[in-house]
C-alpha positions in Angstrom: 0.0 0.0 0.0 2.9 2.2 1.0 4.6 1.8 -2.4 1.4 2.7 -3.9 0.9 5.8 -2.5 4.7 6.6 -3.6 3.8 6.1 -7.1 0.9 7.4 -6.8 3.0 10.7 -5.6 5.7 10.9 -8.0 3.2 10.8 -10.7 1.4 14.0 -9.5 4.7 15.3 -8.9 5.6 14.8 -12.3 2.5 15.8 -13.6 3.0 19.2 -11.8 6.6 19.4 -12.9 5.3 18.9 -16.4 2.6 21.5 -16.2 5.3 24.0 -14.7 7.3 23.2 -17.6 4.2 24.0 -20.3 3.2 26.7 -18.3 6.3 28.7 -18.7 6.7 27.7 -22.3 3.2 29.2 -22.7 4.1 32.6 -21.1 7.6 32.3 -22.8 9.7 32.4 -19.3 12.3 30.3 -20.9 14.6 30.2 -17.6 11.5 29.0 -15.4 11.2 26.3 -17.9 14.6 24.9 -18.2 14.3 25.1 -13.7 11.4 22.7 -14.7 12.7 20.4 -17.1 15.6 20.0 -15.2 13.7 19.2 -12.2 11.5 16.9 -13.9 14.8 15.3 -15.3 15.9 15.1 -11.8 13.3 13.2 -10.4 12.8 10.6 -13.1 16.3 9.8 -13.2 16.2 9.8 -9.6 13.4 7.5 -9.8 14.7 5.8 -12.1 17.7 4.5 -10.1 16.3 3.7 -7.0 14.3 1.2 -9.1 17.7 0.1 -10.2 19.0 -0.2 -7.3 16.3 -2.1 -5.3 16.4 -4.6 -8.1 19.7 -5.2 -8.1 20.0 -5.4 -4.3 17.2 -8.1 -4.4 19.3 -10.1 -7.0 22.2 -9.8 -4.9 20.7 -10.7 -2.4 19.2 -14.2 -3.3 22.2 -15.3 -5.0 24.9 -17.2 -3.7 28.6 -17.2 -4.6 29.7 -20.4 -5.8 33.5 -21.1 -4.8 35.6 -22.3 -7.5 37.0 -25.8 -7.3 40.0 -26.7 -5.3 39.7 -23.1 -3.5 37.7 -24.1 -0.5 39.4 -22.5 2.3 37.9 -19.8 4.3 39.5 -16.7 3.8 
């Protein structure tokens, strides 16, 4: 539920970010709307990552090292 509501709020945040962006487009403010777009870049990339990263920690979490043969000691 938690991660729902999480999505749930980066998608209105992008959603604002993107009408922020349009907005100053509109009303040709071109420096508001590169502050947008590069916060709008920001946060997906952001985003983005931490999907990355949780997916990879999972995987590397689950699997276990194999040793190769003949080097069985404990280090």
């Amino acid at each position: 539920m938690v991660l729902m509501e999480t999505m749930t709020q980066m998608q209105m945040e992008m959603i604002m970010s993107s009408k922020e962006f349009v907005d100053a487009i509109a009303n040709n403010n071109n420096l508001e709307a590169e502050d947008a777009f590069k916060s709008a870049m920001q946060s997906k990339i952001g985003d983005a990552l931490e999907t990355k990263r949780k997916e990879i920690s999972k995987t590397y979490a689950q699997t276990v090292p194999k040793t190769e043969e003949g080097n069985d000691k404990e280090v």
